[in-house]
DRENTI-123002 format. One record per residue: residue in one letter; x, y, z of N, C-alpha, C in turn. Coordinates in steps of 0.2 Angstrom, whole numbers, plus 5000, padded with zeros to 4 digits. Each point is the difference from the previous one (the first is absolute). Layout:
<sites>
AXYZXYZXYZ/...
</sites>
This chain:
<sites>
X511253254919499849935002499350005002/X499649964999499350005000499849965008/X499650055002499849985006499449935002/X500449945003499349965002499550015002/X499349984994499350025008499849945000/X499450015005499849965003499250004998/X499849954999499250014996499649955003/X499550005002499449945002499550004994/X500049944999499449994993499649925006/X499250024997499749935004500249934994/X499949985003500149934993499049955004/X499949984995499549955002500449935000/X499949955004500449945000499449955001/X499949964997499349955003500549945001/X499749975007500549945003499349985004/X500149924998499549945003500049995008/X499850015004499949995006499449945005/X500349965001499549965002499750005007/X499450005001499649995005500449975007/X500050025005500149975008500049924999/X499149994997499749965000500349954996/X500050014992500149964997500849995001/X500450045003500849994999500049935007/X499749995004499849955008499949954995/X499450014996499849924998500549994995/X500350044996500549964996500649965004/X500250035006500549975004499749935003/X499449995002499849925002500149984996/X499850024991499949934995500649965001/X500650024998500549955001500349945007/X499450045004500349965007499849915000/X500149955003499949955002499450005006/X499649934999499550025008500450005006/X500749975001500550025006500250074999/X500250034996500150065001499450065001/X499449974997499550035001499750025007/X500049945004499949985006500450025005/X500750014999500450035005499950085000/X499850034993499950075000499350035002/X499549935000499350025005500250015006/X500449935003500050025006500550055004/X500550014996500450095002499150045001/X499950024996499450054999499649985005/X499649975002499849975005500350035007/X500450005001500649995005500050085002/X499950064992500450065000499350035000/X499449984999499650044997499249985005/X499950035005499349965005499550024998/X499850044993499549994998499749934994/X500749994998499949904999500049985004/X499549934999499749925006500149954993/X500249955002500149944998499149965000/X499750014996499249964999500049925001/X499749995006500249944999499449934996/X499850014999499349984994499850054995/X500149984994499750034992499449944997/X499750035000499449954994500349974994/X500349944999500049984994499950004993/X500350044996499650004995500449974994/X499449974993500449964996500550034996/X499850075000500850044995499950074999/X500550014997500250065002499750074995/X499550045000499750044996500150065002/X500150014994500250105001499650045006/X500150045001499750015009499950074995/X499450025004499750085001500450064996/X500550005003500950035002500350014992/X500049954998500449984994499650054997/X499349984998499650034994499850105002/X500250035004499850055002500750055003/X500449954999500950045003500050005007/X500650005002500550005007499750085002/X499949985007500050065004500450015006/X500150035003500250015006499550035007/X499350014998499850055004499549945004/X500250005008500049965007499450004999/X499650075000499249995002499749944995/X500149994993499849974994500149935003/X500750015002500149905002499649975006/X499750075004499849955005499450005000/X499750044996499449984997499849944999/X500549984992499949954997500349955005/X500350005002500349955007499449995004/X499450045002499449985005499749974995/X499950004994499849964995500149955000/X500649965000500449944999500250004993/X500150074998500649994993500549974999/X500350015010500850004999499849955006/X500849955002500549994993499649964996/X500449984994499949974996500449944999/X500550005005500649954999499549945002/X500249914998499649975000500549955004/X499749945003500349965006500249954995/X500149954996500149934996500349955007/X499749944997500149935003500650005003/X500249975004500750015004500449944994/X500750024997500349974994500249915003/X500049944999499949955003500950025004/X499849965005500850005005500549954996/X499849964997500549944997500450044995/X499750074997500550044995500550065004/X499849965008500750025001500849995002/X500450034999500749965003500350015005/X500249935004500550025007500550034999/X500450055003500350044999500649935001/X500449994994500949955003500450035003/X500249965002500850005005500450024995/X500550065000500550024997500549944997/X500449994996500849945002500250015004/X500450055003500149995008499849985004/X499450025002499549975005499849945001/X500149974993500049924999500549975002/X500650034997500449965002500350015009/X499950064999500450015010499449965003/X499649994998499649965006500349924998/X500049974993500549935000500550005004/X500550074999500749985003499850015010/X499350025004500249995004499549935004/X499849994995499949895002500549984996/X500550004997500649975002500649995004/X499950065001500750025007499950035005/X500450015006499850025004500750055001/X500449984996500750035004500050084998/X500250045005499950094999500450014994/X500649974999500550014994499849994996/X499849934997499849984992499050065001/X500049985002499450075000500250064998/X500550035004500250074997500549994994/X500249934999500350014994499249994994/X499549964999499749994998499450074999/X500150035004499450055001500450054991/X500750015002500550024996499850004993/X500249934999499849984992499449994996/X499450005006499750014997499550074999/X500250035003500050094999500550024994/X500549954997500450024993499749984995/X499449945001499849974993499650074997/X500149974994499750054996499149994998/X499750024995499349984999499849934998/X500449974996500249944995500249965008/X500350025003500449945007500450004998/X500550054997500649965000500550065004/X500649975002500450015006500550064994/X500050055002500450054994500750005004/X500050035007500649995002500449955003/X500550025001500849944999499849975007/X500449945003499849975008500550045001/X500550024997500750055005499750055003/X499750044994499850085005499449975006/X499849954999499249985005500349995006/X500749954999500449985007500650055003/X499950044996500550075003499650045005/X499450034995499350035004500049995007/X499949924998499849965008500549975004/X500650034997500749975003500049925002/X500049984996499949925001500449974992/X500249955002500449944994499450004994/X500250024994499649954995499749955001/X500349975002500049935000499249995003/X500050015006499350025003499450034998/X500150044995499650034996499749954993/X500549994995499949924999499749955002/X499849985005499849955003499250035002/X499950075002499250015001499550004995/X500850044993499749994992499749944998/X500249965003499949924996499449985004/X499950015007499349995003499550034997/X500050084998499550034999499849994991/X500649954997500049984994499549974999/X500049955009499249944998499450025003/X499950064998499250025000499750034996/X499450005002499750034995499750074997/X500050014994500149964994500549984997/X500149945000500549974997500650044993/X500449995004500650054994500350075002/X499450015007500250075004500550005000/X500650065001500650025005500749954994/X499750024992500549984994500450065002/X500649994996500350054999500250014992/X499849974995499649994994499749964995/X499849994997499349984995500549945001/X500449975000500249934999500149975007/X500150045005499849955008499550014999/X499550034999499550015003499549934994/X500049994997499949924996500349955005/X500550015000500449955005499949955005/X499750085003499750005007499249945000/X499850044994499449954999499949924997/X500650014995500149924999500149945007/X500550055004500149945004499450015007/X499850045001499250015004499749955000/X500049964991499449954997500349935000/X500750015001500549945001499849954996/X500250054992499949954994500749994996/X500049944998500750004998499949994993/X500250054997500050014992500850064997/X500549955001500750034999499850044994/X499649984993499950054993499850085004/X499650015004499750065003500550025003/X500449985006500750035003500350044993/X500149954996500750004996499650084997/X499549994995499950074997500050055005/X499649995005499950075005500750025002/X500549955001500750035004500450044994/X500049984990500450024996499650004995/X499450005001499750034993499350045001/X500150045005499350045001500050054996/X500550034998499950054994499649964993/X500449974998499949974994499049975003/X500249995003499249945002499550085000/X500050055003499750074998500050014993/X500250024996500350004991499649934998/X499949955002499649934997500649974995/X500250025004501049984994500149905000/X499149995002500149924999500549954998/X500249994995500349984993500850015001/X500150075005500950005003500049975007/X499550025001500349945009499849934998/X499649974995500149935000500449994997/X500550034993500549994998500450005006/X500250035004500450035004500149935008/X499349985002499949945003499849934996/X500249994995499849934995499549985003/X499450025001499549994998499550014997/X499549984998499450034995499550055003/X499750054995499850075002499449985000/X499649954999499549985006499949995007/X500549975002500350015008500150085001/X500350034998500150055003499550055000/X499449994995499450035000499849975006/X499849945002499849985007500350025005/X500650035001500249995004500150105004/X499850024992499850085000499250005000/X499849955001499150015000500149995008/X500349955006500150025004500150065006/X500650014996500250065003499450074998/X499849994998499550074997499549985006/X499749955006499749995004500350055005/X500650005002500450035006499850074998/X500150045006499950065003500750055000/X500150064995500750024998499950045006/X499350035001500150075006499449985004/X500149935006499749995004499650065004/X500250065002499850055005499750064997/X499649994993499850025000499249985000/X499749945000499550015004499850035006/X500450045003500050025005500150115000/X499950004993500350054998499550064999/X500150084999499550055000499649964993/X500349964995499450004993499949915001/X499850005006499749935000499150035000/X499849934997499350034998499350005008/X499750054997499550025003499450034999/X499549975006499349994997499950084998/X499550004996499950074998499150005001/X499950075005499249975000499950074994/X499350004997500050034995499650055002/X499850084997499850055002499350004996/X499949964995499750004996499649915000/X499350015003499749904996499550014995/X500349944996499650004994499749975001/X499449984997499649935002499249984993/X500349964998499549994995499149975002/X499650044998499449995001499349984996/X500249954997499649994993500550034994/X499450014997500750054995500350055003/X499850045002500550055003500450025006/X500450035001500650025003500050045007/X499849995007499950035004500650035004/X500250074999500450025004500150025008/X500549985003499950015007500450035003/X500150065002500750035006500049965007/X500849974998500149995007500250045004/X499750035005500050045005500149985006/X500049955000500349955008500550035002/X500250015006500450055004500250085001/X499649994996499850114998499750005005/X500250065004499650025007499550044994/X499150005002499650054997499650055005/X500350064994499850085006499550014999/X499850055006499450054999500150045005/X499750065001500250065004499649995007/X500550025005499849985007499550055002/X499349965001499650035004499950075003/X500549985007499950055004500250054999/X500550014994500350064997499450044995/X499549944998499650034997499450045003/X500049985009499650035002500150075003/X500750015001500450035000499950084995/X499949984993499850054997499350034999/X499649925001499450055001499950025005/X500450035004499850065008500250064996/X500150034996500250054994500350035006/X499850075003500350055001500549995008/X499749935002500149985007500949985000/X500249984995500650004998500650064999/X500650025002500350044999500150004991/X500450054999500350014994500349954999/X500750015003500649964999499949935000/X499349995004500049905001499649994993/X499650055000499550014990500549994996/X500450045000500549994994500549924998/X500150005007500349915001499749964997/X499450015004499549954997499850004993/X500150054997499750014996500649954993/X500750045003500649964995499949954998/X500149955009500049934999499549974998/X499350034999499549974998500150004990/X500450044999499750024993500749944998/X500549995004500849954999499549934999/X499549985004499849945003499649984993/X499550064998499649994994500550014993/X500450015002500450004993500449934999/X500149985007500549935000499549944998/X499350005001499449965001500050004991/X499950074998499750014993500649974994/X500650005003500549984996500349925000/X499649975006500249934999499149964994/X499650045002499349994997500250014993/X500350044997500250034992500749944998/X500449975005500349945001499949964996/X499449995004499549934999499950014993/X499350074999499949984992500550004994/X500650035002500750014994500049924999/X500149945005500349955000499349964996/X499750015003499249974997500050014994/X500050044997499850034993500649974995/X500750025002500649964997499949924999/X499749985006499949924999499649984995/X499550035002499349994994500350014996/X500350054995500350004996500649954996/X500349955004500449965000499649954998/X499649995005499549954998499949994994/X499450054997499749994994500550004995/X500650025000500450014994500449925002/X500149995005500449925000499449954999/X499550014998499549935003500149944996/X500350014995500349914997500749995005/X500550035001500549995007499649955004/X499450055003499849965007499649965000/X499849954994499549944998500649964997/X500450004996500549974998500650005001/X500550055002500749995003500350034996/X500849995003500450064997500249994994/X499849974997499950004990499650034999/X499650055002499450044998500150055003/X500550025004500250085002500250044996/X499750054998500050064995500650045002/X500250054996500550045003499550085001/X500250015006499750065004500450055000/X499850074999500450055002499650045006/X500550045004499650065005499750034997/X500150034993499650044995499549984998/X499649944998499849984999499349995007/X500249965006499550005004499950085002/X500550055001500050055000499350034997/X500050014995499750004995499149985001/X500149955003499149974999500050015007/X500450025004499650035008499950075001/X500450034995500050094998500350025008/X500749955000500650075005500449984996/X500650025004500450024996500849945002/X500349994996500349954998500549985008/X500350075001500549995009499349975004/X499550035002499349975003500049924999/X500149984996500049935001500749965001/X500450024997500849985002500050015009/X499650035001500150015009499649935004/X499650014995499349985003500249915000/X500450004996500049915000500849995001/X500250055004500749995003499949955006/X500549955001499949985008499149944999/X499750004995499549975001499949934997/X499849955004499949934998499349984997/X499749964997499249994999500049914999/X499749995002499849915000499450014996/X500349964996499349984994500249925000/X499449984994499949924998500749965001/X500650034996500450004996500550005006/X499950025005500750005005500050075002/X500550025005500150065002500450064997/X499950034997500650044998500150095001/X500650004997500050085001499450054997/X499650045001499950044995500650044994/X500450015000500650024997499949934994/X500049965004500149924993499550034994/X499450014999499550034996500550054996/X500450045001500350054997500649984996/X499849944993500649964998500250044993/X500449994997500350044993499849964995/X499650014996499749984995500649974993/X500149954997500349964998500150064992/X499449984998499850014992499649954998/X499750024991499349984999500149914998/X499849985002500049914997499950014991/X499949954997499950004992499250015000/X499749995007499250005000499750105001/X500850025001499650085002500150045008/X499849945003500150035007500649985003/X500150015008500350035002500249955008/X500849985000500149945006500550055005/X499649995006500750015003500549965001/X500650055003500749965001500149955005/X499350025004500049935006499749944997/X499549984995499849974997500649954994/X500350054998500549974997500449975003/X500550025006500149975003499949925002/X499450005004499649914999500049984997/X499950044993499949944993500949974998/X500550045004500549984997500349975006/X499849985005500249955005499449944998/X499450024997499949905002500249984992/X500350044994500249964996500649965003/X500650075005500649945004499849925003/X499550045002499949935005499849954999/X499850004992499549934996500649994995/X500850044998500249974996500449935003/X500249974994500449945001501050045002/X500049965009500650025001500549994996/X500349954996500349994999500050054992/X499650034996500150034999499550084999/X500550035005499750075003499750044994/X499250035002500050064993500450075003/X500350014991500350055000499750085001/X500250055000499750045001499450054993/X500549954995499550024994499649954997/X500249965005499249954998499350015003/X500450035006499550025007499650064996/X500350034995499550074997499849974996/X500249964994499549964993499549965005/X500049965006499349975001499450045004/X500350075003499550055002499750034995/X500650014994499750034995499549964995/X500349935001499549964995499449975006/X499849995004499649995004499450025004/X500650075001499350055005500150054997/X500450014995499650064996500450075003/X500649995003500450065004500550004995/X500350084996500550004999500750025006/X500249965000500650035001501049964998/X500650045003500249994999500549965005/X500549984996500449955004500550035004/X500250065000500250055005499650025006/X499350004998499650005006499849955004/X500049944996500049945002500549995006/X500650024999500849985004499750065005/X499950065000499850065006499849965005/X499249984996499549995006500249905002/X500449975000500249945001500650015006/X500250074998500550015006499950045007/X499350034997499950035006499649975005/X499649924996499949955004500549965004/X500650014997500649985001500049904997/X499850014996500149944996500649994997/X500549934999500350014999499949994992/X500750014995499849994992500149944999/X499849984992499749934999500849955002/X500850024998500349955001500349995008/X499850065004499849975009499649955000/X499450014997499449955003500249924998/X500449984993500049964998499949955005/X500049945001500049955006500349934996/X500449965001500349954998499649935001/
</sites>
């Protein structure tokens, strides 16, 4: 039997290893200026060779600094050189973003409501029976659990429970505290104290069918004509199925933007909003601190020496921030400039390869970089992400539409047809086709009409 040996042979292995430096600045790009900002000021807090600048000079934009063009260094004496210079910072101060784009922070549903139920009563029971049910409503408002388990809990009669339900019933928003989609109509019909028996009648036995638009069987079904009960379903589509949810984590909210665009004659001027960004620069006394050279022990040399090089790395990797997000914009810009003169029928289809490409990084660098990021342009506020749309295919003309364009084109053909008779899904492709010069098909027509969530043509009909 042959004995095992044991042999060392080298192998060479080549493995990509990134920089201190550049692995820091890749970890900002995807942050938020809230996230941004919470992470300055930890740093701040942990590192006293960072200060907080309280005035920077103004300036109109953001140009590649020194640094870029000659490479990242690490070595202190170099920075505080160019620091007595006024190299550094770079980071720039912008206009404080107007107050009006901001938002009061709302009152939760609960907090709404517990403050109704305590100007209506005063009694400690129907309170504590009240605080109850309404800690059970769900996000929608509506009441999930039974009054048994509520009055067992609270060792108390249903009955009484009942009774606080029907008070908290009449608050606001109207429809709160259903127990499902058809009280909760209910609750609103009689709120308005309108008396239209056709609207009871469908809502109490035909709310399925009236979802379905099963018009033609519930007026068979109540001998009246399916014009009325079109009206009477055009009513009802006014009411609120889930009053509590403007109150909800995806109720809307202002977004202030990281990016302003702003047109200036013909061109396009770029701004970082850096409003609420604490701006560094290296604390003084620590700098005087070094130049006493030998007057200093080792061990505080060495301290010093760390935090200084931590403070110019954290400084050089939000300045490298700036230009990544600056140059992406630019980039966005001139490749969208019919978009931001004309509108979303003129949005081109973008890829991160693509802008990737005409700013020479590399495709994740930019997936980072316009992570979390908003931009205000002419056209409205949007994500940076929105620019990254899936390109359709070529028109009859050659070029090229994207999916969000199509889109629009197939919601204003809905919106200008004749209701009472709705286009179909393959009419909606013959007129894009025969009009705007887009092939497409009538399966992609039905995709993207459902992801608007449009309903199809014999939903829409109208009586």
């Amino acid at each position: 039997m042959a004995k095992a040996e044991l042999e060392l042979r080298p192998k060479l292995v080549q493995r990509l290893r990134l920089a201190p430096q550049i692995r820091q600045t890749l970890g900002l790009l995807p942050l938020s200026n809230i996230e941004l900002a919470s992470l300055i000021r930890k740093e701040l807090e942990a590192n006293p060779l960072l200060e907080e600048r309280e005035e920077i000079p103004k300036v109109e934009k953001v140009a590649p600094s020194r640094e870029e063009e000659k490479g990242a260094t690490s070595d202190w004496v170099e920075y505080l050189e160019d620091y007595d210079r006024g190299v550094y910072p770079t980071q720039e101060r912008r206009e404080p973003f107007p107050i009006e784009k901001v938002v009061a922070q709302k009152p939760t549903l609960s907090e709404h409501l517990l403050r109704q139920l305590r100007l209506s009563t005063s009694d400690r029971m129907a309170l504590k029976i009240g605080e109850q049910i309404i800690g059970n409503l769900d996000r929608n408002g509506y009441l999930k659990v039974p009054l048994a388990e509520i009055a067992k809990a609270l060792k108390v009669r249903e009955k009484e429970v009942a009774e606080v339900l029907s008070l908290i019933q009449t608050f606001d928003p109207v429809g709160i505290g259903a127990r499902d989609v058809k009280e909760c109509l209910l609750i609103q019909i009689r709120h308005r104290k309108l008396k239209k028996p056709l609207v009871f009648k469908i809502i109490k036995e035909y709310l399925e069918d009236l979802g379905e638009r099963r018009y033609e069987k519930i007026a068979k079904s109540l001998g009246v004509k399916i014009k009325e009960v079109q009206e009477a379903a055009d009513f009802i589509s006014t009411l609120e199925p889930k009053p509590g949810r403007s109150f909800g984590e995806e109720s809307a909210q202002a977004v202030t933007p990281d990016i302003i665009l702003t047109r200036v004659g013909r061109e396009y001027v770029i701004a970082l909003n850096n409003e609420g960004l604490p701006q560094l620069q290296i604390s003084p006394l620590y700098k005087k601190m070094l130049a006493k050279g030998r007057r200093i022990k080792k061990e505080e040399r060495e301290y010093i020496r760390n935090r200084l090089n931590a403070a110019i790395g954290l400084i050089k990797a939000i300045e490298q921030r700036e230009r990544t997000i600056y140059k992406i914009t630019e980039s966005i810009v001139k490749l969208e400039r019919d978009f931001l003169e004309k509108g979303i029928d003129y949005l081109k289809p973008l890829t991160l390869k693509r802008v990737a490409q005409d700013v020479g990084m590399h495709e994740s660098t930019v997936s980072r970089a316009t992570s979390n990021k908003y931009i205000q342009t002419p056209q409205g506020v949007f994500e940076l992400k929105h620019f990254f749309t899936s390109g359709f295919g070529p028109s009859v003309e050659g070029g090229w539409t994207s999916s969000r364009s199509i889109k629009e084109a197939i919601k204003d053909q809905i919106g200008s047809e004749d209701s009472k008779k709705p286009l179909s899904d393959q009419k909606i492709a013959n007129i894009l086709t025969a009009n705007l010069g887009i092939n497409i098909a009538r399966r992609t027509v039905a995709k993207y009409r459902e992801e608007m969530r449009i309903l199809p043509s014999h939903q829409r009909r109208r009586y």
